[in-house]
C-alpha positions as semicolon CSV with decimal commas, in nm:
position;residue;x (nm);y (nm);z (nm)
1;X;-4,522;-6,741;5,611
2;X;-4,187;-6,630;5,523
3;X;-4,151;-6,244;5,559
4;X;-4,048;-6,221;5,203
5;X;-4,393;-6,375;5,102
6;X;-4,562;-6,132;5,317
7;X;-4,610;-5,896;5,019
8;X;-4,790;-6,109;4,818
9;X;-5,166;-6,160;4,886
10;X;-5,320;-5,828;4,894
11;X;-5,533;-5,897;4,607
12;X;-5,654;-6,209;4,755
13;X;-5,739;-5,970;5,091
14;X;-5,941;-5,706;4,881
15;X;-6,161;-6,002;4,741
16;X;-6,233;-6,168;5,040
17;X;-6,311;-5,845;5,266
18;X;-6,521;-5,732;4,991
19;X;-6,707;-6,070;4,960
20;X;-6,731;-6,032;5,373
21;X;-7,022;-5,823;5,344
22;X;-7,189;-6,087;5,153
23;X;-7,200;-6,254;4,755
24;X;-7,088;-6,052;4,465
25;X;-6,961;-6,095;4,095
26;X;-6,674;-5,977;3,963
27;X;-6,785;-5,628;3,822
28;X;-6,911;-5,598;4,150
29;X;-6,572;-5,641;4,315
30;X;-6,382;-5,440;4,150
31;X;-6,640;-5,147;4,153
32;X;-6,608;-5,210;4,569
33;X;-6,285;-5,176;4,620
34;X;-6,242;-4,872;4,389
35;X;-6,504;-4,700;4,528
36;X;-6,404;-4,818;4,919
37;X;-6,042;-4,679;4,852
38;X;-6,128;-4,392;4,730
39;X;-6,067;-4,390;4,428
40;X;-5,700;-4,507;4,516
41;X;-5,711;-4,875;4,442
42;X;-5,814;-5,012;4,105
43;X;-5,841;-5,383;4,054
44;X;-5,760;-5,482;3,619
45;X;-6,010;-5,784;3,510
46;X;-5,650;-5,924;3,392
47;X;-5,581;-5,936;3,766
48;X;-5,876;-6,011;3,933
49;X;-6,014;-6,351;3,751
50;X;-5,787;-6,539;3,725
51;X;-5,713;-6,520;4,100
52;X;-6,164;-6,541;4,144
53;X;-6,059;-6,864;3,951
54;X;-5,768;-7,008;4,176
55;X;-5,909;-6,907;4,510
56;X;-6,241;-7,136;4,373
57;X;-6,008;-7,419;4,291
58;X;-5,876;-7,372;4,686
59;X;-6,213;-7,407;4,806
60;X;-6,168;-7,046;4,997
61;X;-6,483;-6,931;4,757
62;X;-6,794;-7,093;4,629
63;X;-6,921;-6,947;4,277
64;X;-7,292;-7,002;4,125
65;X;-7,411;-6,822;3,818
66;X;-7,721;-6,610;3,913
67;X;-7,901;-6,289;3,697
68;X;-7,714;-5,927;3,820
69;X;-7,965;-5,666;3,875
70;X;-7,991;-5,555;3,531
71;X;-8,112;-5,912;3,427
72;X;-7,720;-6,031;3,282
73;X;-7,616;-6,378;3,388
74;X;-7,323;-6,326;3,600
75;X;-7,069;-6,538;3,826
76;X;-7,142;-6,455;4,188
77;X;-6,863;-6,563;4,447
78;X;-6,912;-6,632;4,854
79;X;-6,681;-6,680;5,112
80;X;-6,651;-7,039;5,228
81;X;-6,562;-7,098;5,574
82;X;-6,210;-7,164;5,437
83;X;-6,222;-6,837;5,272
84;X;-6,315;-6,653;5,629
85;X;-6,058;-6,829;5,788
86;X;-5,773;-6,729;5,538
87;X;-5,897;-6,359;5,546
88;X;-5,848;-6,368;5,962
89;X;-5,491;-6,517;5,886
90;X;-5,485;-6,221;5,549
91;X;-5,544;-5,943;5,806
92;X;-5,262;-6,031;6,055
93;X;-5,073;-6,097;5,789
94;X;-5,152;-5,743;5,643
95;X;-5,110;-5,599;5,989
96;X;-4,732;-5,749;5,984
97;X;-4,676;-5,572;5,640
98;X;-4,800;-5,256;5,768
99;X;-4,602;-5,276;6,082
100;X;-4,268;-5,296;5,880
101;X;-4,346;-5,085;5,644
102;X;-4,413;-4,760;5,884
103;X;-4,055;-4,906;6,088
104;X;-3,915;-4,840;5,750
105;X;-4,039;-4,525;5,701
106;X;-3,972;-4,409;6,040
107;X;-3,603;-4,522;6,040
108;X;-3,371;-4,257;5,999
């Protein structure tokens, strides 16, 4: 990956380390995250299914329609073992972004 293209992605890493922990739908997502940040991250539906949508078409997540816990039929996504493999290759890739950010904000 080029290190101008390390950038993009993040919302791709929040959905698959939330899905990590096991199945969820999309309310259910974006509920994790913004309560798992803190309040500091906030992932729009404008955002977040369209790319549910794309990383299904790339195989990295499997969806099946199942009931939610208050008895709504809802999409529920899982990792695939594509999808675990790109979040390993996610999280170094994060770790790289991390790494020149704090150089950057150390430089004088």
């Amino acid at each position: 990956m080029k290190p101008t293209d390390r950038l993009l992605g993040s919302l791709e890493l929040l959905i698959l380390k939330t899905l990590e922990s096991g199945p969820n739908h999309g309310f259910g997502i974006t509920l994790h995250v913004e309560t798992a940040s803190g309040g500091l991250l906030r992932v729009e539906e404008g955002s977040l299914y369209p790319a549910l949508h794309r990383m299904e078409r790339l195989k990295l997540l499997a969806g099946e329609w199942r009931k939610t816990e208050n008895g709504r039929r809802a999409r529920f996504y899982a990792l695939t073992a594509a999808g675990r493999k790109r979040l390993a290759e996610a999280r170094e890739n994060w770790s790289a972004v991390s790494l020149g950010v704090q150089r950057i904000l150390r430089a004088v």
